[in-house]
N, CA and C atoms as an extended XYZ file, in Angstrom:
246
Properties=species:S:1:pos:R:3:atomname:S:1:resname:S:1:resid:I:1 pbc="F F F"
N        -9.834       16.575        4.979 N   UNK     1
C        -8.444       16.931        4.791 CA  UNK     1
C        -7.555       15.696        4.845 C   UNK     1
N        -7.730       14.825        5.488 N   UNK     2
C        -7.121       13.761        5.544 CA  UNK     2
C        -7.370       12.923        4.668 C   UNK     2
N        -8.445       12.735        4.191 N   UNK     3
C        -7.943       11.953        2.645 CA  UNK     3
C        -7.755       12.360        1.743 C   UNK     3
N        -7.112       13.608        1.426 N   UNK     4
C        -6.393       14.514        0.552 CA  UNK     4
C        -4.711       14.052        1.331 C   UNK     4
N        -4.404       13.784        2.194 N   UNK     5
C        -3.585       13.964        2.797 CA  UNK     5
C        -3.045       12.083        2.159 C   UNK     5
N        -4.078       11.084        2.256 N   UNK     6
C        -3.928        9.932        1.866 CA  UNK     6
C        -3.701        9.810        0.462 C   UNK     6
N        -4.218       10.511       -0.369 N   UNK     7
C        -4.188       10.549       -1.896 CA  UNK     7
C        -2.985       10.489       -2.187 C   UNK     7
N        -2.731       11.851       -1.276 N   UNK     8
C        -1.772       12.096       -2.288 CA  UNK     8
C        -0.374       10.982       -1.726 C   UNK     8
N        -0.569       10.596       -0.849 N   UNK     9
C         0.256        9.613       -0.204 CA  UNK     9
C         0.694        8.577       -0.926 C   UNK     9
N        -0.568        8.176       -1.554 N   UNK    10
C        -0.679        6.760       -2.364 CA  UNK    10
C        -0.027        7.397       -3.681 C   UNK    10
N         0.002        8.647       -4.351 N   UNK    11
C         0.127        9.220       -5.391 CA  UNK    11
C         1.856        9.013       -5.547 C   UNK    11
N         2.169        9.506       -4.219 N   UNK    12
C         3.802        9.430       -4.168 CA  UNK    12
C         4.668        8.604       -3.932 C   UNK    12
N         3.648        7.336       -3.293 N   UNK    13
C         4.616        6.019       -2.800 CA  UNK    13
C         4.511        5.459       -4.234 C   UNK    13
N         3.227        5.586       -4.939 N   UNK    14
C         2.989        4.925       -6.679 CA  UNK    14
C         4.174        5.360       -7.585 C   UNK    14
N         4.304        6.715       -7.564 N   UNK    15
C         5.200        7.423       -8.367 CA  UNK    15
C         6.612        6.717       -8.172 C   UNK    15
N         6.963        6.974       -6.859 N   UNK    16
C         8.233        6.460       -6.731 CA  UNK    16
C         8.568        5.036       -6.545 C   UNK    16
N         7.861        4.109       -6.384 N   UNK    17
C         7.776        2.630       -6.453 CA  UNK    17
C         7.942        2.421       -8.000 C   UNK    17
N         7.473        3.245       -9.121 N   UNK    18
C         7.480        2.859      -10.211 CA  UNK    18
C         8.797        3.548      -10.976 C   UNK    18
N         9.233        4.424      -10.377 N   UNK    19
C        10.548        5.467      -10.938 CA  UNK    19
C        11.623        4.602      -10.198 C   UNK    19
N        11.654        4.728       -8.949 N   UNK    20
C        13.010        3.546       -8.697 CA  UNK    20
C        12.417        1.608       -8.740 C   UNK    20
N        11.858        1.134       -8.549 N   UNK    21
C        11.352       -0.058       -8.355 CA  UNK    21
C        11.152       -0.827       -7.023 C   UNK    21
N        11.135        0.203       -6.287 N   UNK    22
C        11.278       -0.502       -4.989 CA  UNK    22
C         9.582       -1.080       -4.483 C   UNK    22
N         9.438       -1.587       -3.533 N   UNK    23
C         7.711       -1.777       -2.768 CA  UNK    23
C         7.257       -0.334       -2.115 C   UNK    23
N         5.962       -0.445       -2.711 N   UNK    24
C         5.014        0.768       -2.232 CA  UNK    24
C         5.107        1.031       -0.396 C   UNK    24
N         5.231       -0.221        0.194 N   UNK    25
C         5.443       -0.269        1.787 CA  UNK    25
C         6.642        0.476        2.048 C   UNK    25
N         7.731        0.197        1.368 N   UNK    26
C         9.032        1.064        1.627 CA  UNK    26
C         9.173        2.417        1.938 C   UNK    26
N         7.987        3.065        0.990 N   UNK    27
C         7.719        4.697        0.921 CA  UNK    27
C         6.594        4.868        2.231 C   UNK    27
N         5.246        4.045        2.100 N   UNK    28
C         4.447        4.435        2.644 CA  UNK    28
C         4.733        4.362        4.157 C   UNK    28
N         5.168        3.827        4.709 N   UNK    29
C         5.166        3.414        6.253 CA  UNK    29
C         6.014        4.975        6.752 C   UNK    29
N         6.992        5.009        6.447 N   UNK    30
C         7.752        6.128        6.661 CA  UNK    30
C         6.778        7.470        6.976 C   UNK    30
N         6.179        7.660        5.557 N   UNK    31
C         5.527        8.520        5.393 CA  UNK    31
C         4.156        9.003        5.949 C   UNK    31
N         3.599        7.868        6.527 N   UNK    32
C         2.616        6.997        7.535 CA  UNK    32
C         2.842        7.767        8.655 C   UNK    32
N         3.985        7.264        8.760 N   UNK    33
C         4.453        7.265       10.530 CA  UNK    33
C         4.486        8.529       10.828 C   UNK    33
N         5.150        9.769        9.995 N   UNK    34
C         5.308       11.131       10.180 CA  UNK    34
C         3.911       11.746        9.936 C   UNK    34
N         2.419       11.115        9.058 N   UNK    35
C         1.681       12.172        9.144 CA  UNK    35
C         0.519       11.919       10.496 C   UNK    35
N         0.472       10.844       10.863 N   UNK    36
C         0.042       10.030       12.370 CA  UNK    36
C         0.498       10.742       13.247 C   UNK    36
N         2.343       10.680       13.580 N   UNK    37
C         2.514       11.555       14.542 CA  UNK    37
C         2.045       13.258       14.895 C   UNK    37
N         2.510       13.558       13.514 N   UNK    38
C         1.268       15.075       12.935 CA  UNK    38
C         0.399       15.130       13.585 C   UNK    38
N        -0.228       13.991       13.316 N   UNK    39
C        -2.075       13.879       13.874 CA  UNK    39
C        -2.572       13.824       15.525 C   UNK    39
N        -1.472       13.606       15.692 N   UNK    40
C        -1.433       13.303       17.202 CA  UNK    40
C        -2.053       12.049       17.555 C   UNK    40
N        -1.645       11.056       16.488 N   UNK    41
C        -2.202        9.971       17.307 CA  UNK    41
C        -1.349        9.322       18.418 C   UNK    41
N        -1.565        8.231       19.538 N   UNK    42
C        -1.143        7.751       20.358 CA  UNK    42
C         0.318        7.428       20.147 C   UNK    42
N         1.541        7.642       20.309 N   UNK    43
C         2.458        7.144       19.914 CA  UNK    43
C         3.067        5.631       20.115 C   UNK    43
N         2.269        5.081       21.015 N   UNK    44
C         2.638        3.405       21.239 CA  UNK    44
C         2.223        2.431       20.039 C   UNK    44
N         1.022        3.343       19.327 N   UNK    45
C         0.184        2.639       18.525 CA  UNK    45
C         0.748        2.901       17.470 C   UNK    45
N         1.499        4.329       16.683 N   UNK    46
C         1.803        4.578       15.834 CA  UNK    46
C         2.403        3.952       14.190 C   UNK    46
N         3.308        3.034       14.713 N   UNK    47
C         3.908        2.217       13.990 CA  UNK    47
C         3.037        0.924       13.732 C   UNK    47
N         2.775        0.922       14.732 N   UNK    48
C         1.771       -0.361       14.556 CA  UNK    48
C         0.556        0.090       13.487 C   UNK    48
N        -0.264        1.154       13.527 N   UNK    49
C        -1.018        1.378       12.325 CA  UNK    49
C        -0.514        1.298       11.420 C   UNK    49
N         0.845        2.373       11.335 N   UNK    50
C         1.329        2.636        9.359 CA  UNK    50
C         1.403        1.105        8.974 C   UNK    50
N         1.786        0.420        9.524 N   UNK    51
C         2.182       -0.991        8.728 CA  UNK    51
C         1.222       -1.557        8.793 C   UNK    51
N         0.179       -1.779        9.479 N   UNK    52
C        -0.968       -2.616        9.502 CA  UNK    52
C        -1.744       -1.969        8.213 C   UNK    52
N        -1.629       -0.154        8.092 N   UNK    53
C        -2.142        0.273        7.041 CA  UNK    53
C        -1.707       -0.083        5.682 C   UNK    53
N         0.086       -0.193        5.539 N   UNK    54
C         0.620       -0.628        4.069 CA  UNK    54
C         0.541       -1.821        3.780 C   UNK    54
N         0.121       -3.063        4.706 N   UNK    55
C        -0.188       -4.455        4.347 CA  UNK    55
C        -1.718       -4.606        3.660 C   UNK    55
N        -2.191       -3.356        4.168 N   UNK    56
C        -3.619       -3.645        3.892 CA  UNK    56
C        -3.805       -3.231        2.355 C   UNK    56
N        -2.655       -2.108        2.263 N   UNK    57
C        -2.862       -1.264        0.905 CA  UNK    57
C        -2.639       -2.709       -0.067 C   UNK    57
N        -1.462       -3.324        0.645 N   UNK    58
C        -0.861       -4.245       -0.618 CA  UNK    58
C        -1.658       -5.484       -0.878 C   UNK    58
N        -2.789       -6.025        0.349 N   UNK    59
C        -3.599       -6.704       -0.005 CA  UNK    59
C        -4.266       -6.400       -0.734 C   UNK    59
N        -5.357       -5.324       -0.860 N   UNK    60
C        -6.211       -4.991       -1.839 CA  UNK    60
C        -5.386       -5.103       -3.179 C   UNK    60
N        -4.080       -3.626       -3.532 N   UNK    61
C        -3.636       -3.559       -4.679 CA  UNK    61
C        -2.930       -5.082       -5.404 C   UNK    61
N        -2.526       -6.413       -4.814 N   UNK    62
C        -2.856       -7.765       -5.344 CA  UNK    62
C        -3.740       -8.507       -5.772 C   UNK    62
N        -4.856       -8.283       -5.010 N   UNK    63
C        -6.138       -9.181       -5.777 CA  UNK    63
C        -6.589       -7.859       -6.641 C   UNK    63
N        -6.290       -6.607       -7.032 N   UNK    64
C        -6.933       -5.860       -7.890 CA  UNK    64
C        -5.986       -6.396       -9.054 C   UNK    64
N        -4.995       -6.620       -9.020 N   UNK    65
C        -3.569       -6.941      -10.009 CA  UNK    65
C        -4.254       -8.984      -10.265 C   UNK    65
N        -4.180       -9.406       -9.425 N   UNK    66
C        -4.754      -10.671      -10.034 CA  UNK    66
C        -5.894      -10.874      -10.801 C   UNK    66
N        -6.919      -10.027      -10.406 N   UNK    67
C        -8.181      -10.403      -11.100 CA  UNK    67
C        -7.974       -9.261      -12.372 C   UNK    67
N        -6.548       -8.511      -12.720 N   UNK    68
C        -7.162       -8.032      -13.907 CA  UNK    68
C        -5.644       -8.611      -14.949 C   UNK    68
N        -4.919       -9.960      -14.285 N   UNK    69
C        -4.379      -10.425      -15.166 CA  UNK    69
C        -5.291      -11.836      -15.282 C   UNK    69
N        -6.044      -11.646      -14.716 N   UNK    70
C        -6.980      -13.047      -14.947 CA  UNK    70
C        -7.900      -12.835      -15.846 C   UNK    70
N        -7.985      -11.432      -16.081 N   UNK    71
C        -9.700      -10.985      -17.085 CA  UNK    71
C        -8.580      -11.199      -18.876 C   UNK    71
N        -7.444      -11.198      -18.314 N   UNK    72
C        -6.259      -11.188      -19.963 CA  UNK    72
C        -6.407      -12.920      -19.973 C   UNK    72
N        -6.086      -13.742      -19.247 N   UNK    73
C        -6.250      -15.039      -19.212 CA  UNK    73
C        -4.429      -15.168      -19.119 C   UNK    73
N        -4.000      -14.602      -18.265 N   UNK    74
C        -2.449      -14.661      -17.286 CA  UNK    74
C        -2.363      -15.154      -16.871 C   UNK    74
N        -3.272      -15.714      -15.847 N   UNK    75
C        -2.936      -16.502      -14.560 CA  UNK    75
C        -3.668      -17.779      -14.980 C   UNK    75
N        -2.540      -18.846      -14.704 N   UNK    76
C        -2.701      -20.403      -14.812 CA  UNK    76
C        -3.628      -20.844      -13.095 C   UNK    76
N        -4.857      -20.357      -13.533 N   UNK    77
C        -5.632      -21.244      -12.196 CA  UNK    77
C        -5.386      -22.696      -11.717 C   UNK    77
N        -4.952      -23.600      -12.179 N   UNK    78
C        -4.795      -24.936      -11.693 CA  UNK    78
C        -3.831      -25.125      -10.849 C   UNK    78
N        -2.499      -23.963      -11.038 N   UNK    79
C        -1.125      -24.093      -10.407 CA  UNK    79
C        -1.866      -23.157       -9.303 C   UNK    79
N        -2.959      -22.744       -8.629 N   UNK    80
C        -3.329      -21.889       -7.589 CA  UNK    80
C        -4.088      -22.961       -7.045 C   UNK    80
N        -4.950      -23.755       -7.292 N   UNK    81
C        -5.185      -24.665       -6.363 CA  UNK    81
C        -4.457      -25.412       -5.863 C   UNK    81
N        -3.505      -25.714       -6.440 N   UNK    82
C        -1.934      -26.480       -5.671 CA  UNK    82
C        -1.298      -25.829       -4.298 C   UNK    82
């Protein structure tokens, strides 16, 4: 149930990150934070997950975004070893 609960999470921070333009973290943490508390997790820890969770989202979803403007030949590799 809970990663139905994540899907669709990612489904709605995507949607609306791309309809207004804002960062996917903007939506998700919020939204984080209220289904955690739901969950009954620890509340000291609470905040501290959602965001540790939306940094993590945005790490992955960058190197998935780099390596597939790199497979187009986008990205100037020489100015990255600098």
């Amino acid at each position: 149930m809970e990663l139905i609960i994540y899907l669709l999470i990612g489904a709605i921070a995507g949607f609306t990150a791309g309809l207004f333009g804002v960062g996917g973290g903007l939506i998700i943490v919020p939204i984080l934070f209220i289904v955690f508390t739901q969950l009954n997790y620890d509340p000291n820890v609470i905040m501290h997950i959602a965001v540790g969770t939306s940094l993590a989202t945005i790490v992955v979803t960058s190197i998935s975004s780099v390596m597939a403007h790199h497979k187009k030949g986008a990205v100037l590799c020489r100015y990255l070893r600098i």
